[in-house]
N, C-alpha and C positions, 0 to 999 in steps of 0.2 A: 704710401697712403693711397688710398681707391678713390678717386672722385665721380661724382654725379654733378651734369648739368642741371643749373636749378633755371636757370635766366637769362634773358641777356640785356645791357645797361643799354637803352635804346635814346636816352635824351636826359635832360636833366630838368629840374621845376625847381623856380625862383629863385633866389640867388645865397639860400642858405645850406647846400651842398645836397639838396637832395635827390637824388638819381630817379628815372622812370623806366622801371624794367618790367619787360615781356616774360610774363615767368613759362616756365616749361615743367613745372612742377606742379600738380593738384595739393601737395603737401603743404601751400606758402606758409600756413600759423607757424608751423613746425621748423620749416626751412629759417623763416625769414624772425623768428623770437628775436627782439632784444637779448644783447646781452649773449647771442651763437655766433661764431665765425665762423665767415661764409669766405671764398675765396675767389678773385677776379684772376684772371687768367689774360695773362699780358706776356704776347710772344709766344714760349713755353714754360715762362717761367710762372708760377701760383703764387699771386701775394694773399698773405693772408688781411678782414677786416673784420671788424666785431660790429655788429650793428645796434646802432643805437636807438636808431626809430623806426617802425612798419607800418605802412597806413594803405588805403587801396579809397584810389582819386581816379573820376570817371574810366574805373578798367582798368588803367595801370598800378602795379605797385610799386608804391614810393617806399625808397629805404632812404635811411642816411646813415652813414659811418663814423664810428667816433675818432674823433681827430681830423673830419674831414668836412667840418662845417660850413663853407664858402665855394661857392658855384666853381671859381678858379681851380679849386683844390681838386674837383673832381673830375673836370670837364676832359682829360686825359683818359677815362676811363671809358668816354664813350665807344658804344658799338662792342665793348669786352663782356665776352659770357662772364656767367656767376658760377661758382661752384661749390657742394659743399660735400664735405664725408659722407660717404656712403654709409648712414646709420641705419639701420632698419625702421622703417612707419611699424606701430604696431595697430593691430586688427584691423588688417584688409578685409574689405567685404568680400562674396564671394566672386563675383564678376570688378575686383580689381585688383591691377596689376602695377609692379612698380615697371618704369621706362626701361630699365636696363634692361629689365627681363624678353620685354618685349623685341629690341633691337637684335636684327639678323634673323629674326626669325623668317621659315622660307613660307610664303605665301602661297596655299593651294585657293584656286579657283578649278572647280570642276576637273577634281582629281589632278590636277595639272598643276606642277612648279608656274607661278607667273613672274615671282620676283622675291627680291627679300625685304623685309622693314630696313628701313635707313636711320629715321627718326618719328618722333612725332611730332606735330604742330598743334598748339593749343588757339582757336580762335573763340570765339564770343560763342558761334554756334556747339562748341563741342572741341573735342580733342581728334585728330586724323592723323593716318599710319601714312607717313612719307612710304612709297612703298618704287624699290627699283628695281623697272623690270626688264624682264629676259631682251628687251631689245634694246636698253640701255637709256630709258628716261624715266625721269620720275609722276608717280600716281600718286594724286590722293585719297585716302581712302576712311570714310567717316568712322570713326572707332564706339559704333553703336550697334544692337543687337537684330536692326534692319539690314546690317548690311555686313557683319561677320559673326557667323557659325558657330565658332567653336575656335579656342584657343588652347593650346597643350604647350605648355613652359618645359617638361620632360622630352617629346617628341622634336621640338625647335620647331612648330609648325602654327602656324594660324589659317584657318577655313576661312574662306571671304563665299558671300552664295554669290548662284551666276547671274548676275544679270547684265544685261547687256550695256557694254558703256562703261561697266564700274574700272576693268584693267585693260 
């Protein structure tokens, strides 16, 4: 089975099992539906869970899992990504991309290899390209059309423009 990071379990809220996760996904309605399982990832091993609630409380999203209603019952899970099957979003727009596609792709700034995607990071302001570079740390790099060019999913490559500062 193919997984996709959708999250990761970063706390829990009150004491009737329900998690607060950092999602990594623009997809959540999709990802995080009642009634889909989604998979925490403990160790190597993938447990699967069915979720039973989705709500989104100042920024984070709150899931609970059925059979996992009591603070106790989840609190093991903290700090455990989320993940769920790689099913296809359908109709992306034109300027969107799913994560996967985007990861390893080599970054040119100014006709020049700088680095590759690692991940992305989703904050309040926007979504940024983890991006590691040729001298072995990592950039971040805002994943908006002020400050990358042009991406090609065929070529493996994403255009960042030059400005000074950005890698």
């Amino acid at each position: 089975m193919n997984y996709i990071q959708i999250g990761t379990i970063v706390n829990t809220h009150g004491l009737k099992g329900e998690v607060k996760v950092l999602a990594s996904t623009d997809f959540k309605e999709e990802r995080y539906d009642p009634n889909n399982t989604v998979y925490v990832k403990i160790g190597d091993a993938f447990q699967p869970m069915k979720v039973k609630k989705y709500r989104i409380h100042k920024g984070f999203d709150l899931l609970t899992f059925e059979g996992l209603e009591d603070i106790n019952l989840v609190e093991k899970y903290l700090k455990c990504d989320i993940y769920s099957e790689d099913f296809p979003v359908e109709n992306l727009q034109k300027n969107e991309f799913h994560v996967n596609d985007l990861l390893d792709l080599d970054v040119i700034q100014n006709e020049t290899v700088r680095g590759k995607v690692k991940s992305i990071t989703t904050f309040p302001q926007g979504d940024y390209l983890v991006v590691l570079t040729m001298e072995n740390t990592s950039k971040l790099v805002p994943f908006r059309d002020e400050f990358v060019e042009k991406v090609d999913i065929d070529e493996k490559k994403i255009y960042i423009k030059d400005i000074e500062g950005l890698l």
